[in-house]
KOLNU-600248 format. One line per field, with one value per residue: y, x, z of N, C-alpha, C in turn; residue in one letter. Coordinates in Angstrom, 1 decimal, padded with zeros to 4 digits, always signed. Example, Ala and Ser with C-alpha at 12.3 -4.5 7.8 and 13.67 -1.06 7.14 Angstrom:
<rs>
n.Y = c(-005.7, -002.2) $
n.X = c(+013.2, +012.8) $
n.Z = c(+007.8, +007.1) $
ca.Y = c(-004.5, -001.1) $
ca.X = c(+012.3, +013.7) $
ca.Z = c(+007.8, +007.1) $
c.Y = c(-003.3, +000.0) $
c.X = c(+013.2, +012.9) $
c.Z = c(+007.8, +007.9) $
aa = c(A, S) $
</rs>
This chain:
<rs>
n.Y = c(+067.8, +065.4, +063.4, +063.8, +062.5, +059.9, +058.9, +058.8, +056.9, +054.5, +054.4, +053.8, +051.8, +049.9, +049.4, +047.7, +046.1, +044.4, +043.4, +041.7, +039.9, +039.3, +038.0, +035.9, +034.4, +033.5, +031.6, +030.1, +028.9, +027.1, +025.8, +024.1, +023.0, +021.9, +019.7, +018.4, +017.1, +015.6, +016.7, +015.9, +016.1, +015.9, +016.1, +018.8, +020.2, +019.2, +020.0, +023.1, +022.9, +022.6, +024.2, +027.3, +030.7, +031.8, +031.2, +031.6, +034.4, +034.6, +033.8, +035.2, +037.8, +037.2, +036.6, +039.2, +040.8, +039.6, +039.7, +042.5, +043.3, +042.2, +043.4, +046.0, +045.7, +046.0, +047.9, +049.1, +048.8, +050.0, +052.5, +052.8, +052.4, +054.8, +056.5, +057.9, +059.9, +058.4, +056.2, +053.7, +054.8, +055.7, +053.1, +051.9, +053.4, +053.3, +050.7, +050.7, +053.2, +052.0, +049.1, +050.9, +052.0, +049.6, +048.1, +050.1, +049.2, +046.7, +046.6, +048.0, +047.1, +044.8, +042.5, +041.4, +041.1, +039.7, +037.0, +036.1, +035.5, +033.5, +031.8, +031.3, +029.5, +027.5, +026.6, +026.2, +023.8, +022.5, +022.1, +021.4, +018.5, +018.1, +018.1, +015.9, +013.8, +013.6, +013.1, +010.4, +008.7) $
n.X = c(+166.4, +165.3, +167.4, +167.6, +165.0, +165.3, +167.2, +166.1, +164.5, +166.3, +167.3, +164.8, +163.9, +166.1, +165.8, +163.6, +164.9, +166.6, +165.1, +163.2, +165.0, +166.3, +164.2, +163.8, +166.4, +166.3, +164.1, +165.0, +167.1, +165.7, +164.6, +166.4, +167.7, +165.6, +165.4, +167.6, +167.1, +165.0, +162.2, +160.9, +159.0, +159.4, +162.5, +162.8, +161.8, +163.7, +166.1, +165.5, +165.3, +167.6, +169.9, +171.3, +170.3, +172.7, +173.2, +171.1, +171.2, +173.6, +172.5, +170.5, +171.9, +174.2, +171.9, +171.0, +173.2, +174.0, +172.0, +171.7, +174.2, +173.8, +171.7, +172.5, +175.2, +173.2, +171.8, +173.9, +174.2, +172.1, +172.3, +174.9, +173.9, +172.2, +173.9, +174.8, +177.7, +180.0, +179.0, +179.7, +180.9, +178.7, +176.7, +178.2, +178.3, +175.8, +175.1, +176.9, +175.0, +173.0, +173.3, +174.7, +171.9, +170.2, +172.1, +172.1, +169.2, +168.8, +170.6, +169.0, +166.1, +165.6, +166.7, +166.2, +163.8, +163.8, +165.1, +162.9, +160.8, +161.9, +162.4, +159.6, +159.2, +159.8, +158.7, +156.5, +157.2, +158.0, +155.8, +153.7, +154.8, +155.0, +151.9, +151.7, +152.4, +151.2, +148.7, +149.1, +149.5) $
n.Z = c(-088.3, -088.9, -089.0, -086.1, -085.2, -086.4, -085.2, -082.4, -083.0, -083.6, -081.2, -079.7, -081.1, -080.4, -077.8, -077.8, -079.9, -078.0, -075.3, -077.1, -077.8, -075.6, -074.3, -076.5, -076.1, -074.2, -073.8, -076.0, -074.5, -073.1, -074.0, -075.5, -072.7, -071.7, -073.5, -073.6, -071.3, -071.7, -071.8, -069.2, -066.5, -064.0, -064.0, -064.4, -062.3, -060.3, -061.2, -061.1, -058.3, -057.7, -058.5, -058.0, -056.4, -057.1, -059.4, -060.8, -061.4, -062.7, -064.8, -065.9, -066.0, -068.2, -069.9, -070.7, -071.5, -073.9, -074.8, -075.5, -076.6, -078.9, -080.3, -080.1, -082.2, -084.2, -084.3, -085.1, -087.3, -089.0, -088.1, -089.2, -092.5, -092.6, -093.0, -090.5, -089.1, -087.1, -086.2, -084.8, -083.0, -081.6, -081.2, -079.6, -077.4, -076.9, -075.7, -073.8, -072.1, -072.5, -070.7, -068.2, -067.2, -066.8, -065.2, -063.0, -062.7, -062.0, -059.4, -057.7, -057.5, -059.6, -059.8, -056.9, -057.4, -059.5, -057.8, -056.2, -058.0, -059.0, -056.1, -056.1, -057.8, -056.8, -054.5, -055.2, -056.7, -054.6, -052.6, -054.7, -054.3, -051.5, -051.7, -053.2, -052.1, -049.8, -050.6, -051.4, -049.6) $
ca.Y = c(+067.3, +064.3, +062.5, +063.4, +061.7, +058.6, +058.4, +058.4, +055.3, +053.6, +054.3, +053.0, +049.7, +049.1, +048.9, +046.3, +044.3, +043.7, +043.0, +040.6, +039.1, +038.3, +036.6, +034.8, +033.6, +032.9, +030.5, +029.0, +028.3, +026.1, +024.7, +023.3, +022.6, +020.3, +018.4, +017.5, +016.3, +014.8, +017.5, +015.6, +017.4, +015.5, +016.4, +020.0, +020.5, +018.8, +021.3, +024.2, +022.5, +022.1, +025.6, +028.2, +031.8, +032.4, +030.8, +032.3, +035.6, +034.9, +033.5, +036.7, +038.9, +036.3, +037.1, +040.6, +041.3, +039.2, +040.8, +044.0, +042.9, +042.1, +045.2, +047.1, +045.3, +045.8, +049.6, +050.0, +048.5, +050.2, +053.7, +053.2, +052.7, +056.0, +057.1, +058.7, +060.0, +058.0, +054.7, +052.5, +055.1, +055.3, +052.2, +051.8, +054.6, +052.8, +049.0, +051.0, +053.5, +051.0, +048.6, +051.9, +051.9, +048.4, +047.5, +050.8, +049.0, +045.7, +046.9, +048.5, +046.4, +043.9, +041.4, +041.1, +040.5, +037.9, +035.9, +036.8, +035.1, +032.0, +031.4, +031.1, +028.6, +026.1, +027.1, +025.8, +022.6, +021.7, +022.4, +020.0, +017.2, +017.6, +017.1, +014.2, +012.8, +013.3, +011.6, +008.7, +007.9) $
ca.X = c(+165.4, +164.8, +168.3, +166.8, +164.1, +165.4, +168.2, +164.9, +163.9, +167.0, +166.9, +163.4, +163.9, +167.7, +165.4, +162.7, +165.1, +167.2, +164.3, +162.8, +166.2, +166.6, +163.1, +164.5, +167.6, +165.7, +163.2, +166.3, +168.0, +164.7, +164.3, +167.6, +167.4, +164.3, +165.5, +168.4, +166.7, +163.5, +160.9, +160.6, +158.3, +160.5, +163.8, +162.6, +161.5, +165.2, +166.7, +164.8, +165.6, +169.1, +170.2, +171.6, +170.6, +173.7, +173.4, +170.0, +171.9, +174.5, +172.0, +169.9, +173.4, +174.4, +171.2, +170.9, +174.7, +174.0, +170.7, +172.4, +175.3, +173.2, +171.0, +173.3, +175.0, +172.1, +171.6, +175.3, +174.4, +171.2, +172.9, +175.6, +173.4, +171.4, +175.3, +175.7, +179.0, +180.7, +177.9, +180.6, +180.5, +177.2, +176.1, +178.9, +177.5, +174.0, +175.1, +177.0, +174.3, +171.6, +174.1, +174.5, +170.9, +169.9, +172.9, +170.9, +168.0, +169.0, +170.6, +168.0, +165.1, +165.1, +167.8, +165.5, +162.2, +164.1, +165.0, +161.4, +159.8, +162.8, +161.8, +157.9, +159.3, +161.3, +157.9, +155.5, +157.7, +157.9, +154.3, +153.2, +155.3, +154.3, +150.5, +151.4, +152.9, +149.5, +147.7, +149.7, +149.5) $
ca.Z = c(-087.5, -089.5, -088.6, -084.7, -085.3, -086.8, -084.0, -081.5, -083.5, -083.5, -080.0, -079.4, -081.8, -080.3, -076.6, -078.0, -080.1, -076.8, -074.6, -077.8, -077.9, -074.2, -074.7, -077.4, -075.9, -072.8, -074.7, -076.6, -073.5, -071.9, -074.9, -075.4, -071.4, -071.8, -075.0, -072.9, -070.4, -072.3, -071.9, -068.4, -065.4, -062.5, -064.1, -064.6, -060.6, -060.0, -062.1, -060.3, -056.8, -057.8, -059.0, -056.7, -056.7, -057.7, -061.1, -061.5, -061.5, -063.8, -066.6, -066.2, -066.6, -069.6, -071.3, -070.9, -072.1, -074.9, -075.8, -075.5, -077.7, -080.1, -080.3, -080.4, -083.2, -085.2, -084.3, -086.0, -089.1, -089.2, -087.8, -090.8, -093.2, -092.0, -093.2, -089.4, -088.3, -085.9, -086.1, -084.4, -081.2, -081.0, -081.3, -078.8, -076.4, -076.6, -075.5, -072.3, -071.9, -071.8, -069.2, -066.7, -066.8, -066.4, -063.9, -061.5, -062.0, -061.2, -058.1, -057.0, -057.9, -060.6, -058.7, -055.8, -058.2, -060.0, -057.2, -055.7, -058.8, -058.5, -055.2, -056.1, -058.5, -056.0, -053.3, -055.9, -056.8, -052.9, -052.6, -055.0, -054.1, -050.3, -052.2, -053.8, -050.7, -048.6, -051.8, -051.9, -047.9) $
c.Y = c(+065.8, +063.6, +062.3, +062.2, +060.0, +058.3, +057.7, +056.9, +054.5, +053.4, +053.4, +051.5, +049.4, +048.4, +048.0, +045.7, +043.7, +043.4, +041.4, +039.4, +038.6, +037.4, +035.6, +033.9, +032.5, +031.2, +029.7, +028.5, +027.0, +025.3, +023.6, +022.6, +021.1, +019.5, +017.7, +016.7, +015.6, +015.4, +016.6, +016.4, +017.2, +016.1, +017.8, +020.4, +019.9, +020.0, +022.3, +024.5, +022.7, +023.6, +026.8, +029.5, +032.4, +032.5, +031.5, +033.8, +036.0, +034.4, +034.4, +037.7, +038.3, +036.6, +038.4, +040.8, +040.8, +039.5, +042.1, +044.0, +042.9, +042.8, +046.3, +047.2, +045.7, +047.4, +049.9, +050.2, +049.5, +052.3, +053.8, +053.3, +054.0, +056.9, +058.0, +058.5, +059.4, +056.6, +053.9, +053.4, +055.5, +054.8, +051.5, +052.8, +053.9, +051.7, +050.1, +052.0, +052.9, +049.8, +049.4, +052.0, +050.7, +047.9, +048.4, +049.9, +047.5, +045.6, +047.3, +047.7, +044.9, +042.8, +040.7, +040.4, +039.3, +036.4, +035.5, +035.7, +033.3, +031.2, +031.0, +029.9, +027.3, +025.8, +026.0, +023.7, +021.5, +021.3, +021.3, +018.9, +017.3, +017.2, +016.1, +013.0, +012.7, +012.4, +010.5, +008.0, +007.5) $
c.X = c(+165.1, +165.7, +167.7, +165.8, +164.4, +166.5, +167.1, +164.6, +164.5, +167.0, +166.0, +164.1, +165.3, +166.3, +164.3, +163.5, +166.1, +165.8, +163.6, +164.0, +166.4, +165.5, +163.3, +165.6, +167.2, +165.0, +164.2, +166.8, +167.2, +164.3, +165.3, +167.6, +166.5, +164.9, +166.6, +167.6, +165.2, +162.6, +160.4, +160.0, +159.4, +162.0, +163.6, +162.7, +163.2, +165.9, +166.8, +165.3, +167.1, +169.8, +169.8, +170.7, +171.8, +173.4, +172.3, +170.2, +172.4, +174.1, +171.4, +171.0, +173.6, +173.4, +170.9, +171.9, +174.4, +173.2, +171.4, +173.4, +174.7, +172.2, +171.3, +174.0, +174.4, +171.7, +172.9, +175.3, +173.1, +171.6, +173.7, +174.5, +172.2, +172.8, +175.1, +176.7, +179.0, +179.6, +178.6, +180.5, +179.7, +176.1, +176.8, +178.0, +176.0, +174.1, +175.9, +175.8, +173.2, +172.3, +174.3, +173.1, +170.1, +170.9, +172.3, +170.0, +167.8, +169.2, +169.7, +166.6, +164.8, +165.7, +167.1, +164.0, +162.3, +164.3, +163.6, +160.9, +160.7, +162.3, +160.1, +158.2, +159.1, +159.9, +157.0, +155.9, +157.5, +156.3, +153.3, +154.0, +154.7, +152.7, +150.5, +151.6, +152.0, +148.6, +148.1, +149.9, +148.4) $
c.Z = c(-087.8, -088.8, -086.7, -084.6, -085.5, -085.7, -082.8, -081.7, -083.1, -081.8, -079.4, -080.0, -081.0, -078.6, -076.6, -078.9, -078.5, -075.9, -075.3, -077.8, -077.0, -074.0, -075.5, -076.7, -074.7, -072.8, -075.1, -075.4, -073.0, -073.0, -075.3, -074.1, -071.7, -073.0, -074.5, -072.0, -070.6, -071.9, -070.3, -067.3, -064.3, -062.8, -064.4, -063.4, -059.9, -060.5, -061.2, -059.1, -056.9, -058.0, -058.1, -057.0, -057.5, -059.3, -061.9, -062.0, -062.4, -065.2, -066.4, -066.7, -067.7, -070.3, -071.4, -071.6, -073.6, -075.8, -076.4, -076.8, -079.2, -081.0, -080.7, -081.8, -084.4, -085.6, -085.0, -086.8, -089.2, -089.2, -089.5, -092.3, -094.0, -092.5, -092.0, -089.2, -087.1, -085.5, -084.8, -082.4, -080.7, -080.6, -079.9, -076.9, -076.2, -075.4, -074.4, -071.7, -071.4, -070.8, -067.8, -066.3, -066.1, -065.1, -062.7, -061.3, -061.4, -059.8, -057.1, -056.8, -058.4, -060.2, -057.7, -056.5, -059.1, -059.1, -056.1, -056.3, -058.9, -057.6, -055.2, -056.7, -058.0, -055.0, -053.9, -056.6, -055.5, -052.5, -053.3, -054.9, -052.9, -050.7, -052.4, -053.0, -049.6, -049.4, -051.6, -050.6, -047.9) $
aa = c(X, X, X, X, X, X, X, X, X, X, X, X, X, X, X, X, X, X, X, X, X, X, X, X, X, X, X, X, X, X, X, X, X, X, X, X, X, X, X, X, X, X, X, X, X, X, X, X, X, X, X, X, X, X, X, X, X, X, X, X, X, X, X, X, X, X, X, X, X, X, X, X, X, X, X, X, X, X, X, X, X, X, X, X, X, X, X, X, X, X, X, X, X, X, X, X, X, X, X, X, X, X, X, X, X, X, X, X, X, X, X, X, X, X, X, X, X, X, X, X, X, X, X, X, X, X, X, X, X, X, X, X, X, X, X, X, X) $
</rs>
């Protein structure tokens, strides 16, 4: 009962460190982002303006995979050291497990609410430039 139990955990912690980790990577990416481009607001809203859907897509799938990767990872070593049988395909079994889940819910959902919350971005950029362009007449 106990090993159940502690599988549950790993379970649980593998699905908050991949979520904490895609926050992380996420953060690292916009932070690296701005230092290139000098923490600037105008070359931010350029950025924004400039960048397809597409791309917005394939950094959301790039950081999920990576989270996941690394989650999982962590659940091996954490599994082995739990000395369970077979760590390596379970930890395996998780990182596709939690991808068949997340790729449904993308499809279904989360794909359309990412480029949803994109679009508010690019809306909100336009939005205040046409302000600043009635101020400045």
């Amino acid at each position: 009962m106990s090993r159940l139990l502690l599988f549950i955990a790993v379970v649980g912690f593998k699905i908050l460190l991949c979520k904490g980790f895609s926050l992380a990577i996420f953060l690292l990416l916009f932070w690296m982002k701005g230092k290139k481009m000098g923490f600037h607001s105008d070359s931010w809203d350029h950025f924004f303006l400039q960048m397809s859907s597409q791309a917005v897509q394939r950094y959301g799938i790039s950081i999920y995979i990576t989270a996941a990767a690394i989650s999982s990872i962590i659940s091996y070593f954490i599994l082995e050291a739990a000395s369970y049988q077979y760590s390596l395909t379970i930890a395996i079994l998780l990182f596709v497990g939690g991808f068949v889940i997340t790729a449904y819910r993308w499809h279904t959902k989360e794909k359309a609410y990412l480029l949803k919350r994109y679009q508010e971005i690019q809306d909100t950029i336009l939005s205040r430039r046409k302000e600043e362009k009635i101020e400045h007449e």
